[in-house]
C-alpha positions as CSV (number, residue, x, y, z in Angstrom):
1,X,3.7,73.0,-67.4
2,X,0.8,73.1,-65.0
3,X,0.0,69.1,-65.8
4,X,3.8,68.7,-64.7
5,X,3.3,70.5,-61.9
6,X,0.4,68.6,-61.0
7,X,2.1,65.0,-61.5
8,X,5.0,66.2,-59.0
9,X,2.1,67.3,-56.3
10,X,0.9,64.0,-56.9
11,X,3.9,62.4,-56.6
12,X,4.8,64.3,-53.5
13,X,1.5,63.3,-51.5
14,X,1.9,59.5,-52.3
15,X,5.7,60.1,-51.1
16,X,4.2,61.6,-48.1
17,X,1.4,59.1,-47.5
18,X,4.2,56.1,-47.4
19,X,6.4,57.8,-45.1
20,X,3.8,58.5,-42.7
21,X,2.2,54.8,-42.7
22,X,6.0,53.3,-42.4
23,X,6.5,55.8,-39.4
24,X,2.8,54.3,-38.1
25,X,3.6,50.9,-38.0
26,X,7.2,51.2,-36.7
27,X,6.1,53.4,-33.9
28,X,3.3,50.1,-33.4
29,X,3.9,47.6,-30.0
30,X,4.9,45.0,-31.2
31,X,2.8,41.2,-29.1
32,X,4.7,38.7,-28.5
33,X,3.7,35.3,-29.8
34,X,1.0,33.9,-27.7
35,X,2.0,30.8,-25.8
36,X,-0.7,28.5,-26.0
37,X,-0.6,25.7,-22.3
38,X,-0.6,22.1,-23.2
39,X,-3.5,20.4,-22.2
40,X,-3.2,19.1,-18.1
41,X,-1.7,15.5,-18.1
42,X,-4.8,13.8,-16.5
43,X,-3.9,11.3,-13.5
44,X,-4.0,7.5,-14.0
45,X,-7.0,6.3,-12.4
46,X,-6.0,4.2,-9.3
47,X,-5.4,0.7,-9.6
48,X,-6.7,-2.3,-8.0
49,X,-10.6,-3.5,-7.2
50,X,-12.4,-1.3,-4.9
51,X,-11.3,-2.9,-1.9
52,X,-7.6,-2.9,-2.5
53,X,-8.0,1.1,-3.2
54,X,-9.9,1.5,-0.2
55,X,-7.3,-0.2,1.9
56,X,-5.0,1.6,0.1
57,X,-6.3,4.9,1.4
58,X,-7.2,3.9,4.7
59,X,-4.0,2.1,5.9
60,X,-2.7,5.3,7.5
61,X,-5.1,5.3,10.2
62,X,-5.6,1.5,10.8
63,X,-4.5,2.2,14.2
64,X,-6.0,2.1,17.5
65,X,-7.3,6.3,17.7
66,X,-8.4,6.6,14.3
67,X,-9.5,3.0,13.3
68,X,-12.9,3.4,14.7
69,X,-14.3,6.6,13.3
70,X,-12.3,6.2,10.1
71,X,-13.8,3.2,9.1
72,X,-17.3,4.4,10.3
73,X,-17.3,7.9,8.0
74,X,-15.6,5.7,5.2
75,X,-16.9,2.2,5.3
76,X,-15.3,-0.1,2.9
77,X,-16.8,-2.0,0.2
78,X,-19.7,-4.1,0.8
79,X,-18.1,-7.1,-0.7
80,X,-16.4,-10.3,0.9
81,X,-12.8,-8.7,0.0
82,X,-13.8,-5.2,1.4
83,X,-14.8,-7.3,4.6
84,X,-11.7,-8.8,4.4
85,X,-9.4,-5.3,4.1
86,X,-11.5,-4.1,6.8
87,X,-10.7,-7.2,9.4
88,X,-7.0,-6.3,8.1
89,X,-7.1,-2.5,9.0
90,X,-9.0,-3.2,12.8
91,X,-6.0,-6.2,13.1
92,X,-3.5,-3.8,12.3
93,X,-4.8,-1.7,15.0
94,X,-4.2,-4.3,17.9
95,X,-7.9,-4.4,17.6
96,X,-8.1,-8.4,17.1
97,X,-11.4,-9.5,18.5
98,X,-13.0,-6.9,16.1
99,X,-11.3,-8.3,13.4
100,X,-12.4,-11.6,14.1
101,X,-16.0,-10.4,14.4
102,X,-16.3,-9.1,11.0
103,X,-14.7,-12.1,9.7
104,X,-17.3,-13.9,11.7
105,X,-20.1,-11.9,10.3
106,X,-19.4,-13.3,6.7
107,X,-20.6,-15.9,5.6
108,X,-18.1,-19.3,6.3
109,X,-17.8,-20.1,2.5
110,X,-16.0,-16.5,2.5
111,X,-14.0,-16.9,6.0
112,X,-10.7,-18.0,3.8
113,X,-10.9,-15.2,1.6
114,X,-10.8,-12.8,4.4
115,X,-8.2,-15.1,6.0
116,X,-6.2,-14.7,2.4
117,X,-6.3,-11.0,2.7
118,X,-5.6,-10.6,6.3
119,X,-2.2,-12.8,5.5
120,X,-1.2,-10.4,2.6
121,X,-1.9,-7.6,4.7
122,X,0.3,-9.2,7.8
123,X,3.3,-10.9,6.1
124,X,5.0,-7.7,5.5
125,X,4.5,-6.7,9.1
126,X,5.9,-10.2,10.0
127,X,8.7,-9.9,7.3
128,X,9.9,-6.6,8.6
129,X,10.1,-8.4,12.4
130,X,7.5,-6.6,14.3
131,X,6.6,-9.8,16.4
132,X,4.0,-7.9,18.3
133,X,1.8,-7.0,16.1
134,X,2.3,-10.3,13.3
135,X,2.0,-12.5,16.1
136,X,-2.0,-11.8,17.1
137,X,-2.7,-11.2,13.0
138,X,-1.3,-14.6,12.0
139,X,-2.8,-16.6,14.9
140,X,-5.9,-15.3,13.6
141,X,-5.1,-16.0,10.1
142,X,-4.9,-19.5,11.2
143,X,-8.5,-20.3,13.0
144,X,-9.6,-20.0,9.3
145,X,-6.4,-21.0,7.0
146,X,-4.8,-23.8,9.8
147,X,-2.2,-25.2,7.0
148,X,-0.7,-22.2,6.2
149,X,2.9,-22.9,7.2
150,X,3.8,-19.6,6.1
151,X,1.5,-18.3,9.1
152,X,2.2,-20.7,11.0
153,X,6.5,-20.0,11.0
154,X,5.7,-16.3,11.5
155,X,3.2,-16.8,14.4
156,X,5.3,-19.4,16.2
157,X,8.8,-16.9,15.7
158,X,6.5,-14.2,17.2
159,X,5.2,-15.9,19.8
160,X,8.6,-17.2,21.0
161,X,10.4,-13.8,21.0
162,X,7.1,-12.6,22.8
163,X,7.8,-15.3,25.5
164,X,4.6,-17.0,24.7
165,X,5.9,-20.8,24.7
166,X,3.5,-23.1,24.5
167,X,1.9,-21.2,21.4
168,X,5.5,-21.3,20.1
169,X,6.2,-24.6,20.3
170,X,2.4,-25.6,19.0
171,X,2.9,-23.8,16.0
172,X,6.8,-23.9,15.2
173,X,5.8,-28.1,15.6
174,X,3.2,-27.4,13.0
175,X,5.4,-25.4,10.4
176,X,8.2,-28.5,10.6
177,X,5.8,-30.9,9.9
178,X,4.7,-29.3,6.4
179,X,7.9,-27.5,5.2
180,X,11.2,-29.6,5.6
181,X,13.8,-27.9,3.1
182,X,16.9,-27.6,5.0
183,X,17.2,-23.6,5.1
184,X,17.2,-20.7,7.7
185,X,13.7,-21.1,8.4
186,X,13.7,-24.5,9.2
187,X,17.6,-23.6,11.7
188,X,15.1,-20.6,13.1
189,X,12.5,-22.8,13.6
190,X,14.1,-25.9,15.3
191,X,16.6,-23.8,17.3
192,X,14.0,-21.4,19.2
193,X,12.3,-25.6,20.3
194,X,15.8,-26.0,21.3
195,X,15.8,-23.1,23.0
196,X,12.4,-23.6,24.6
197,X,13.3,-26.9,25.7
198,X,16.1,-25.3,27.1
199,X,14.4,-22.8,29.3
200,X,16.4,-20.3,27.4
201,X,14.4,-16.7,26.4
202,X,15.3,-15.0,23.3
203,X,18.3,-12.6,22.7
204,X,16.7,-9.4,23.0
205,X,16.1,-8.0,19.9
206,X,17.0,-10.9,18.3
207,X,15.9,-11.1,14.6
208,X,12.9,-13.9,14.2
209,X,13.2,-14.0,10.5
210,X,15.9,-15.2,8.0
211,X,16.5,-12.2,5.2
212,X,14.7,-13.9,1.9
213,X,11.4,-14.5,1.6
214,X,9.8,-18.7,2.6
215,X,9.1,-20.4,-1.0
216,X,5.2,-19.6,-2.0
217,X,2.7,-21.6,0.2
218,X,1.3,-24.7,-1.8
């Protein structure tokens, strides 16, 4: 009797022990499943040689208030094409004779690499029709690359909506006698001589260059 007795008090604690460990853990927080970050995406280093980066950065304040001290706190690279960017930033400025000084400063076998960047750098200016500030660029472009007849359409199209004749006809002369396909640029080209010959200025606002691009220089 008393080793029956005894088996039922055992059986009660154990019944007692489970009950309280089941109340335990449902009474316990439960955590919510940790969320672990992916790893930050790292940025693709910029492209291009150090000069074309620098360029890249410094093209917002190639103009005439901040060309100056920009360029002085952040030179460019110390390398015939970082010369080069840097003749392009002070042209883009209005600032032309500085341009040409840097230029100057390199050494001639390197003038028509400067003259190769300072193109690049003013064709899209030219392309999108701002005549004032192409004109000066590609007229510089062409004391060091003279048989460019890309530059040479662009600065004689700027120069003629500028009113600057003689310059016009000079260099419109030199385009037609090194690109003769029968297109717009060639109609642009002889019709502002016309027009020159004429004594007739340019339509304000008038539109110096044909939509598409001129073929790729030789």
């Amino acid at each position: 009797m008393n080793r029956l007795l005894y088996l039922a008090g055992f059986a009660y604690i154990g019944l007692c022990a489970t009950l309280v460990v089941r109340a335990w853990r449902e009474r316990e927080p439960s955590h919510p499943m940790i969320q672990v970050a992916p790893p930050p995406v790292q940025p693709a280093p910029p492209s291009g040689s150090a000069a074309e980066q620098w360029f890249a950065a410094m093209k917002q304040y190639c103009n005439p208030v901040e060309v100056d001290v920009r360029t002085r706190y952040a030179p460019p690279p110390n390398t015939s094409e970082g010369a080069g960017y840097s003749a392009a930033c002070f042209a883009l400025a209005g600032k032309i004779e500085r341009a040409r000084a840097i230029i100057e400063e390199m050494s001639s076998g390197d003038h028509g690499a400067a003259a190769n960047v300072l193109f690049n750098v003013a064709h899209p200016v030219a392309d999108a029709g701002d005549d004032r500030a192409s004109g000066p660029m590609m007229e510089l472009v062409l004391d060091y690359w003279p048989n460019n007849y890309m530059a040479l359409y662009h600065a004689g199209m700027s120069e003629y909506s500028l009113g600057q004749t003689a310059l016009a006809e000079k260099h419109l002369h030199g385009f037609l006698a090194m690109y003769s396909e029968n297109d717009g640029f060639t109609g642009a080209a002889r019709s502002a001589l016309a027009k020159i010959a004429a004594g007739e200025a340019p339509a304000p606002g008038a539109r110096t260059n044909p939509e598409r691009e001129l073929p790729a220089r030789p």
